[in-house]
N, C-alpha and C positions, 0 to 999 in steps of 0.2 A: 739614472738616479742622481741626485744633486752629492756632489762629493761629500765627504766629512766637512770640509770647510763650513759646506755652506749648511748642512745639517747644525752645525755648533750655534752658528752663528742666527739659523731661525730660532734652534730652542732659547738663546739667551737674547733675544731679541723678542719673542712670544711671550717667554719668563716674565720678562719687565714688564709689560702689557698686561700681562695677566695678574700679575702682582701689585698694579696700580700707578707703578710708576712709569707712565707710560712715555714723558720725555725724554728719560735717561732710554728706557727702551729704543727707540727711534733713534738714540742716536748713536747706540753702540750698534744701531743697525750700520747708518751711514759709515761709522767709522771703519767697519770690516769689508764695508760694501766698497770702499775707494782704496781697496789692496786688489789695484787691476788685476796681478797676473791668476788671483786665486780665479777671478770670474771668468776671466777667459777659458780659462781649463774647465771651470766648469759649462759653458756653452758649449768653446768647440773639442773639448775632450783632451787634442792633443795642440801642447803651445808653439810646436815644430813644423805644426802644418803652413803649408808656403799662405802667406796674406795676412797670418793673424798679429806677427810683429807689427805692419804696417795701420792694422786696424788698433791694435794697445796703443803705438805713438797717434793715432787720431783721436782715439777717444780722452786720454788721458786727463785731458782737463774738463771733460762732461759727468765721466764715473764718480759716483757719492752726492752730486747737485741732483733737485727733483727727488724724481719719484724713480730715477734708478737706482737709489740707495736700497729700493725697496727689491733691486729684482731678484735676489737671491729667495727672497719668500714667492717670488713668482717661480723660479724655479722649483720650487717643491710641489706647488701647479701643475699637473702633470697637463693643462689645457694650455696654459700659458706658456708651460716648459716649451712645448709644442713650437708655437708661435713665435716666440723669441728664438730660440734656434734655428730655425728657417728663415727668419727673416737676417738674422743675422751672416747665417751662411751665404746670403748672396750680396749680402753687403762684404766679407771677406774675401768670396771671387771678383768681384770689382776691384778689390783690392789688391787683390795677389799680382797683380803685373808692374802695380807701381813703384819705382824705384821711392826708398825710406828717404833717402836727400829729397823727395820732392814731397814728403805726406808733407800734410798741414795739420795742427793743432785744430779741431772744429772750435769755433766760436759756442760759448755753451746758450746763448740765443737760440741758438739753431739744432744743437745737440742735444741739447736738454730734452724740449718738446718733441722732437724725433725718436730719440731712445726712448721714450715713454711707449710711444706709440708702437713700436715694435715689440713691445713687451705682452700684446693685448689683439692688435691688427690682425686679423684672421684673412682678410678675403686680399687675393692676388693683384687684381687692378690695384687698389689702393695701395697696399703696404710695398710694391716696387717704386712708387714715386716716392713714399717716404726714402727707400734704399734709395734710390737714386740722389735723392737730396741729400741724404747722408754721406753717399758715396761725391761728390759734389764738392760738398762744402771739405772735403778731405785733403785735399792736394792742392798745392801749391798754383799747379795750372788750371783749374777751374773754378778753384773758390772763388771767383768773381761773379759766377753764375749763381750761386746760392743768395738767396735772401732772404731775411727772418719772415717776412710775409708768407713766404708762401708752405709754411706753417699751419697758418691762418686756413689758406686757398684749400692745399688738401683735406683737411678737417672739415672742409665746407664741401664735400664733390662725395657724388654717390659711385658706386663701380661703372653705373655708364658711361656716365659723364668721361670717366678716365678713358676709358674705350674711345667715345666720341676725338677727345683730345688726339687720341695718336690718329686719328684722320685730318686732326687740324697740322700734325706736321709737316713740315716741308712744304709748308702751302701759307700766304698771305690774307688769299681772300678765298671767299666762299660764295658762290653765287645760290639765290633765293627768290622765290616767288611767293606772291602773298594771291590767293584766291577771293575774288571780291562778288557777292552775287549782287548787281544791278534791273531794278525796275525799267524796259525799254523806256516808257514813257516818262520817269524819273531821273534823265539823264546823270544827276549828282548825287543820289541817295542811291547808298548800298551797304550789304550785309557782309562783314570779315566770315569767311565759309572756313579758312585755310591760311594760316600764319607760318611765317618761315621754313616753308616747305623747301629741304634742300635737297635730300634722296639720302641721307647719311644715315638715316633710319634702316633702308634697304640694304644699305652695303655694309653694315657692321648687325654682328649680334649683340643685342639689347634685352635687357629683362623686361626691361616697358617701352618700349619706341613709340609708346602715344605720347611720354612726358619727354618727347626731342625739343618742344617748343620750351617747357620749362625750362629746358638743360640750360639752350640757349641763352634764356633770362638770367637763369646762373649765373652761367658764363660771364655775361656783360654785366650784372652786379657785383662782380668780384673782379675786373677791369680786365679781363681775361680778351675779349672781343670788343667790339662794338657796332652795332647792328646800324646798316646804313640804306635806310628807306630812300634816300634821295637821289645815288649815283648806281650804277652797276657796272657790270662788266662789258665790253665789248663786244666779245661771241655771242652772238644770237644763238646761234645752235646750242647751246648750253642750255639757256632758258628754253627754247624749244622742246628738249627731251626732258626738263621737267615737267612742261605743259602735257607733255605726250604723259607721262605717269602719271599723274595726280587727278589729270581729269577724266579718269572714269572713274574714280569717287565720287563724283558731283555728278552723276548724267541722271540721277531720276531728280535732281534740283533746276536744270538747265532745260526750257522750252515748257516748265509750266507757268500759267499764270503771266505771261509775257514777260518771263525770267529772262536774265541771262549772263553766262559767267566771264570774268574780266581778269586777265593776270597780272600784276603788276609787279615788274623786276627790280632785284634788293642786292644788296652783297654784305657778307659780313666779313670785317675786317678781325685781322688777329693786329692786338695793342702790341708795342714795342713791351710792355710790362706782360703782356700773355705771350710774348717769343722767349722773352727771359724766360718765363716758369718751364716753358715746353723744353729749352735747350735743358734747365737744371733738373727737372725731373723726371720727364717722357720719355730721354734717352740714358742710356749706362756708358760709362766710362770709355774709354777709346780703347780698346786691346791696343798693346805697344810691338812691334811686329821685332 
């Protein structure tokens, strides 16, 4: 349950609102809302717990901007309670190894829009890239990886797509086949059967693995990759074992009507701006040994 604090502070902040005057409300929200250590107690219960000093000195300059002046009434939420406490909690084990000489103040660019978002963010893919870009932009040794964009990026990306992403890790390129159906007798005229077929579908679980092409689109409209029709990879055997999957999807299209199916190899690159987003949000903090 939300401490007396923050009990006081919804009714005299609801009072105002309901009373009419609703600017003075909102702000004696914000005003109670940027007494960090009340909030902390209220999220993580106990302020003694190892990581939460380190998360108070990072947030310090984001608590009461935005829409986190508002969380105390989200904490009376007992669905958002929810959500922000967990989200939070694993943003303070990211935290708990790092020495306080090294937190960083977060830029509230970056803090702002993030803490909102942890306040509401339900589902797991997503809301760990937020933690992790929170956790990110924290410290001293990483805040170089955090950038206000990718703000933007997460807010645009469904829970696959995140999935998708941590196959993009540790890896450059990605090799792809496009499935083309050609007329024998129409040497240059053919039918797209089968667009950036990679097998990434197959090796990850997807709520919808027919929209991997979309993801892709995503992807490269958000500068995340970029899809490269022209070059490929070296290894044949790569493209081989995707020819070997995909084409018994097409066998009752191939040998009718003087059909016949054509692959033609692709790669997608991950951008120098899509390694940035992967190193700052796809991974968590380094444990310090």
């Amino acid at each position: 349950m939300p401490s007396p604090s923050s009990r006081s502070l919804l009714k005299r902040g609801v009072s105002s609102l309901v009373g009419g005057n609703m600017t003075s409300g909102w702000l004696e929200v914000a005003r109670e809302a940027a007494k960090l250590p009340a909030l902390l107690s209220d999220i993580y219960g106990d302020l003694l717990k190892p990581g939460v000093r380190q998360v108070g000195k990072a947030l310090e300059t984001v608590i009461g901007l935005g829409n986190t002046a508002l969380w105390p009434i989200a904490l009376a939420n007992e669905r958002a309670r929810i959500s922000l406490e967990r989200n939070f909690e694993k943003y303070r084990e990211q935290m708990n190894d790092v020495p306080e000489e090294k937190v960083s103040p977060i830029p509230p660019e970056i803090g702002v829009p993030v803490a909102e978002k942890l306040a509401y963010v339900s589902d797991e893919e997503l809301s760990q890239l937020y933690v992790n870009l929170l956790a990110k932009a924290s410290t001293v040794d990483t805040a170089h990886f955090a950038h206000p964009s990718f703000v933007n990026v997460i807010n645009n990306l469904c829970p696959d797509e995140a999935i998708i992403l941590k196959a993009l890790h540790r890896t450059t390129s990605v090799p792809f086949i496009t499935a083309n159906l050609y007329q024998k007798d129409k040497k240059n005229q053919f039918t797209t059967i089968g667009d950036l077929l990679t097998g990434l579908e197959t090796r990850q679980k997807l709520a919808f693995p027919r929209n991997t092409v979309a993801y892709m689109s995503n992807f490269e409209g958000l500068g995340l990759i970029q899809i490269r029709r022209d070059v490929h990879l070296a290894d044949a055997a790569i493209y081989t074992s995707l020819e070997n999957l995909y084409r018994p999807s097409f066998l009752g299209l191939e040998g009718q009507d003087n059909l016949e199916i054509k692959f033609k190899k692709g790669k997608i690159e991950v951008t120098p701006f899509g390694s940035l987003f992967i190193n700052a949000c796809l991974t968590k903090l380094a444990k310090r040994g």
